[in-house]
MDTraj code that builds the backbone (N, CA, C; nanometers):
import mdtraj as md
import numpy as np

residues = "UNK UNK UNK UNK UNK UNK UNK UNK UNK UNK UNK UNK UNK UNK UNK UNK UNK UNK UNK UNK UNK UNK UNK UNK UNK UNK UNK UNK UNK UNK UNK UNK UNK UNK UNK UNK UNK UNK UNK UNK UNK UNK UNK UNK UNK UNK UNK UNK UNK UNK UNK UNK UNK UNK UNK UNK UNK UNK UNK UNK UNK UNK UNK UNK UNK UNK UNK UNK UNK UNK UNK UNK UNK UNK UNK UNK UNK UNK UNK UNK UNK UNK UNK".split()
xyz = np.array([
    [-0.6395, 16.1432, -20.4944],
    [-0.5450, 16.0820, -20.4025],
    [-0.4236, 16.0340, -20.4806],
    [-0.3193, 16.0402, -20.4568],
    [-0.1555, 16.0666, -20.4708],
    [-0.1781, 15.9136, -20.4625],
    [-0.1409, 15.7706, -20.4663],
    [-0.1140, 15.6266, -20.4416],
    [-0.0187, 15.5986, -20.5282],
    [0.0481, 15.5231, -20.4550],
    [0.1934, 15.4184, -20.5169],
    [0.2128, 15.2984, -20.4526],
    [0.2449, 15.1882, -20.4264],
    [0.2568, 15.0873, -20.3874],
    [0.1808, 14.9887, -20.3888],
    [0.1599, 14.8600, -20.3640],
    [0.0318, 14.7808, -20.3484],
    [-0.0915, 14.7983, -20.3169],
    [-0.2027, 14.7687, -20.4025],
    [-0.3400, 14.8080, -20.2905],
    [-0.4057, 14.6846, -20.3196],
    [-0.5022, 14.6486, -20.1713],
    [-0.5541, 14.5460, -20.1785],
    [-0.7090, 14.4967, -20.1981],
    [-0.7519, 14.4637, -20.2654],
    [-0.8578, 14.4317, -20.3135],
    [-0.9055, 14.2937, -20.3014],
    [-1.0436, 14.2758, -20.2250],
    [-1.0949, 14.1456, -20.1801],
    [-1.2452, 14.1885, -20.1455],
    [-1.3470, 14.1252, -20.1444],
    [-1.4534, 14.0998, -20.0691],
    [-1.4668, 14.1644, -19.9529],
    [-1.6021, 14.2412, -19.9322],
    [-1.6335, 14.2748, -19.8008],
    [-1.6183, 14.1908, -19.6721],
    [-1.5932, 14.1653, -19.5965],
    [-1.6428, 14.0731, -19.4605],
    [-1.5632, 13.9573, -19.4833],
    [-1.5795, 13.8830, -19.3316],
    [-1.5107, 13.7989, -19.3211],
    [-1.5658, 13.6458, -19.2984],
    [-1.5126, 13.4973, -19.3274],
    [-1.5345, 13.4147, -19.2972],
    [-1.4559, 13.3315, -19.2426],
    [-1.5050, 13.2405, -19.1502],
    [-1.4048, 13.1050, -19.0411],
    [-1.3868, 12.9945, -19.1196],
    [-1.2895, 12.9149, -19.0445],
    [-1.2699, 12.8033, -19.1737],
    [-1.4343, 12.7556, -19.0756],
    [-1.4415, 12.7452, -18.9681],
    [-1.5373, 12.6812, -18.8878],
    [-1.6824, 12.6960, -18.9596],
    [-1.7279, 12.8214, -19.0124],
    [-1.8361, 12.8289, -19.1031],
    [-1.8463, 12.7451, -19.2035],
    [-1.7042, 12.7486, -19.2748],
    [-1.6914, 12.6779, -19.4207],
    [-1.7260, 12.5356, -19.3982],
    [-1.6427, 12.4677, -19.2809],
    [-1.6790, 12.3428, -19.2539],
    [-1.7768, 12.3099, -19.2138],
    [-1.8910, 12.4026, -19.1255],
    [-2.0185, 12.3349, -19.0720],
    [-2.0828, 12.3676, -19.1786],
    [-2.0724, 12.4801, -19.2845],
    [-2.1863, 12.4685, -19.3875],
    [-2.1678, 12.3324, -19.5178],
    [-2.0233, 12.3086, -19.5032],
    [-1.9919, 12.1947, -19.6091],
    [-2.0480, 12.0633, -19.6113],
    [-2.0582, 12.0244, -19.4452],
    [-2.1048, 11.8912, -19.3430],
    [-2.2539, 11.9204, -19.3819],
    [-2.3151, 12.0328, -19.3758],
    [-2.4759, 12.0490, -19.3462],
    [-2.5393, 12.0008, -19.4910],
    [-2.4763, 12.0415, -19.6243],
    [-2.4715, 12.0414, -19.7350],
    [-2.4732, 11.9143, -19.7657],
    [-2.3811, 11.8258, -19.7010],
    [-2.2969, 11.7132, -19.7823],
    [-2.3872, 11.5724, -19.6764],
    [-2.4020, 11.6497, -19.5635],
    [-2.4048, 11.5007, -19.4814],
    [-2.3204, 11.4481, -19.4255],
    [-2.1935, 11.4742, -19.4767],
    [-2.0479, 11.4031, -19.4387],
    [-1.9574, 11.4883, -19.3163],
    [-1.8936, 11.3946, -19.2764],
    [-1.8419, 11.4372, -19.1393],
    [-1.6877, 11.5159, -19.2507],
    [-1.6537, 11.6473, -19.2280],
    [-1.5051, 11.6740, -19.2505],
    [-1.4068, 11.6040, -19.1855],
    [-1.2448, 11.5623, -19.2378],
    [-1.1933, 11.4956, -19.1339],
    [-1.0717, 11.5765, -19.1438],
    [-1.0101, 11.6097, -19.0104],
    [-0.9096, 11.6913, -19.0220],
    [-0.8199, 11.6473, -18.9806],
    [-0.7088, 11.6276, -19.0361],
    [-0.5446, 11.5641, -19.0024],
    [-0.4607, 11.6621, -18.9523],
    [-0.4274, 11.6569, -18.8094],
    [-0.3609, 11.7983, -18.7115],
    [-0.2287, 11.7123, -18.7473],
    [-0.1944, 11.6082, -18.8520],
    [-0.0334, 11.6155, -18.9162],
    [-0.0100, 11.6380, -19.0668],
    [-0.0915, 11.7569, -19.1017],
    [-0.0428, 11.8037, -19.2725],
    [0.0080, 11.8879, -19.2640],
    [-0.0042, 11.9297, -19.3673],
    [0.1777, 12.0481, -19.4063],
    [0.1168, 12.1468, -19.3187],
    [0.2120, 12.2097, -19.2484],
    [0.2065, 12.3479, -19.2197],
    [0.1893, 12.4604, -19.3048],
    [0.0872, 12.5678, -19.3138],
    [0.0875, 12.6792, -19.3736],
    [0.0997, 12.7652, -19.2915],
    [0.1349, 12.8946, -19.3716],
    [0.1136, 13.0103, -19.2964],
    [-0.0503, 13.0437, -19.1918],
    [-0.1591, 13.0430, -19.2532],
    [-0.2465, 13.0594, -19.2404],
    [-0.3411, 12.9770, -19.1179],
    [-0.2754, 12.8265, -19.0961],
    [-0.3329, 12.7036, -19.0161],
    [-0.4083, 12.7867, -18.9397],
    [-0.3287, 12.8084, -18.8482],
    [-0.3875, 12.9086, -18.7162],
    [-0.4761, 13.0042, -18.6706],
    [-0.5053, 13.0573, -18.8383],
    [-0.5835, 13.1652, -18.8100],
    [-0.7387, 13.0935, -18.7960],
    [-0.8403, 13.1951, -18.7298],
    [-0.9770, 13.1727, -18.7214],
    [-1.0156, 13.2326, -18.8017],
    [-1.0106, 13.3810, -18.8806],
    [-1.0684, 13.4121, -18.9803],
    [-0.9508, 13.4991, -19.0303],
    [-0.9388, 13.5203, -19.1402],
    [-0.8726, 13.6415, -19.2046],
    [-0.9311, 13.7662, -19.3159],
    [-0.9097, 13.8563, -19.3012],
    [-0.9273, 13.9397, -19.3746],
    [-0.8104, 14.0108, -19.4135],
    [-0.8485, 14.1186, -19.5442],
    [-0.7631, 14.2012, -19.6130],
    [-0.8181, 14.3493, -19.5974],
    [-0.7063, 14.4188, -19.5753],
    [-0.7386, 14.5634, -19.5238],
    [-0.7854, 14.6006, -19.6838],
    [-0.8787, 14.6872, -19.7186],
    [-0.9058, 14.7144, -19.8654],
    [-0.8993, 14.8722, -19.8579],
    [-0.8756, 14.9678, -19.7479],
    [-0.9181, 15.0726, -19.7135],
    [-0.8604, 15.1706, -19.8461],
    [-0.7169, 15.1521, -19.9018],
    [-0.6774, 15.2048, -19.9778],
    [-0.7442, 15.2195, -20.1493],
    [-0.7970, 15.0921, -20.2007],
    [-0.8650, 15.0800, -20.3001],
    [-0.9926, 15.1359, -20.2698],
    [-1.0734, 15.1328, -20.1392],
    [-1.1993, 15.2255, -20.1622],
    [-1.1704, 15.3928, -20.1367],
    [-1.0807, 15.3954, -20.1129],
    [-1.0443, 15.5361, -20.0884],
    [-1.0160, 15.6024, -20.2434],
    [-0.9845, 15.5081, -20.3482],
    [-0.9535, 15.5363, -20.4981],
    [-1.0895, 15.5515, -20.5531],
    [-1.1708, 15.4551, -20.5126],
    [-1.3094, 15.4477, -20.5507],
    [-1.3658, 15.3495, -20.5923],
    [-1.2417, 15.2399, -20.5629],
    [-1.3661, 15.1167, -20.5953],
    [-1.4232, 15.0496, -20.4863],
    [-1.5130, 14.9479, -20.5248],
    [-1.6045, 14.9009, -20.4728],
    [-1.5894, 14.7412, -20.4293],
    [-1.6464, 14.6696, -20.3464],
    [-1.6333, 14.5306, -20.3439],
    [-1.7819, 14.4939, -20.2855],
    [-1.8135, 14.3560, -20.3342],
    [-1.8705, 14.3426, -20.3269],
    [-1.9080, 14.2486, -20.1877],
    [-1.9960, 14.2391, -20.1247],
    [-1.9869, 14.1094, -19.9769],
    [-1.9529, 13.9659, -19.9840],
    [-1.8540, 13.9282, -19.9153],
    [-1.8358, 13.7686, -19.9034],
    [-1.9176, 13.7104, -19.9549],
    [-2.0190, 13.7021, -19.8045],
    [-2.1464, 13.6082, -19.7852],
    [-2.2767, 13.6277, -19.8803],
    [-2.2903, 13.6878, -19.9616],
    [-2.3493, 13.7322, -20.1012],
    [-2.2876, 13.6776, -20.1830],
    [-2.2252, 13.6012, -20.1824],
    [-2.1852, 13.4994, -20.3354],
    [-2.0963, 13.3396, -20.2438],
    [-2.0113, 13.3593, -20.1458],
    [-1.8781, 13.2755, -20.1411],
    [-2.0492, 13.1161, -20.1250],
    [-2.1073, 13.1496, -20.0508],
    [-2.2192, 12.9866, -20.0720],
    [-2.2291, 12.9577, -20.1597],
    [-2.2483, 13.0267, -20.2578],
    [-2.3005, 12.9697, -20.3934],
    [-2.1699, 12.9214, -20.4927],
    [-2.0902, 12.8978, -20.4610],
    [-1.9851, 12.8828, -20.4766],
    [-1.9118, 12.7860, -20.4605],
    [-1.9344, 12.7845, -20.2932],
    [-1.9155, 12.6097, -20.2395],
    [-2.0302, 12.5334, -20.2773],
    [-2.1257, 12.5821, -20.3067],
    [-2.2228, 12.4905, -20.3467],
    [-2.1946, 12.4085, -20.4909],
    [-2.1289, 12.4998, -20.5338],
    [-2.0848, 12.5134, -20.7530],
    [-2.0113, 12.3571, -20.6518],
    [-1.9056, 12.3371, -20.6119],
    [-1.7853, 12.3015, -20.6096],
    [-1.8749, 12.1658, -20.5108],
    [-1.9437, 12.1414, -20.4298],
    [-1.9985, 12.0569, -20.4322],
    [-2.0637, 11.9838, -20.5288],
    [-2.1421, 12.0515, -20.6020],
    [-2.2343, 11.9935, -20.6734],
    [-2.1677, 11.9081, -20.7715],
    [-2.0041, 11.9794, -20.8416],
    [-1.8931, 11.9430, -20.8895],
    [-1.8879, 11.7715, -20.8914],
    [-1.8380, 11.7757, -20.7397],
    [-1.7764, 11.6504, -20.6838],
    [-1.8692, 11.5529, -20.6779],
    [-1.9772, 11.5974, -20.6710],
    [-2.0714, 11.4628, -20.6906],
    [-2.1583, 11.4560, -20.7827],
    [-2.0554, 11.4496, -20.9376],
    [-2.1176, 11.4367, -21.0442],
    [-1.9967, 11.3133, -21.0763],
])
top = md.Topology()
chain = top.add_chain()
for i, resn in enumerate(residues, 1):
    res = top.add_residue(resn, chain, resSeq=i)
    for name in ("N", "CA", "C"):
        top.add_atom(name, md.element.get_by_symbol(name[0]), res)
traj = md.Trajectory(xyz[None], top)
């Protein structure tokens, strides 16, 4: 395959911030608190996002699944904060 321009590379599948937060609360115990007056991002709005990767597997690489690592991860980053 002929390619020139950007290609995008990310993780299989997708996640909500809504997952992130009920698995963070379930983890922690603690209520998340969300301030509907912080900065605006691009992103606020969305419910989940993904990245088209179609071009990089079409080259031949590979990615591996979200939800096959991103827990263990927030877990790292918990465990972090309450040390």
């Amino acid at each position: 395959m002929n390619c020139s321009g950007s290609i995008n590379g990310s993780s299989n599948g997708t996640i909500s911030l809504i997952e992130i937060i009920n698995y963070v609360e379930n983890k922690t115990n603690k209520k998340v608190i969300i301030d509907l007056n912080g900065d605006k991002a691009p992103y606020n709005s969305e419910k989940a996002y993904s990245i088209n990767t179609d071009k990089a597997k079409d080259l031949g690489f590979e990615f591996s699944n979200l939800k096959g690592w991103i827990f263990n991860l927030i877990d790292y980053y918990i465990e972090l904060n309450n040390k």
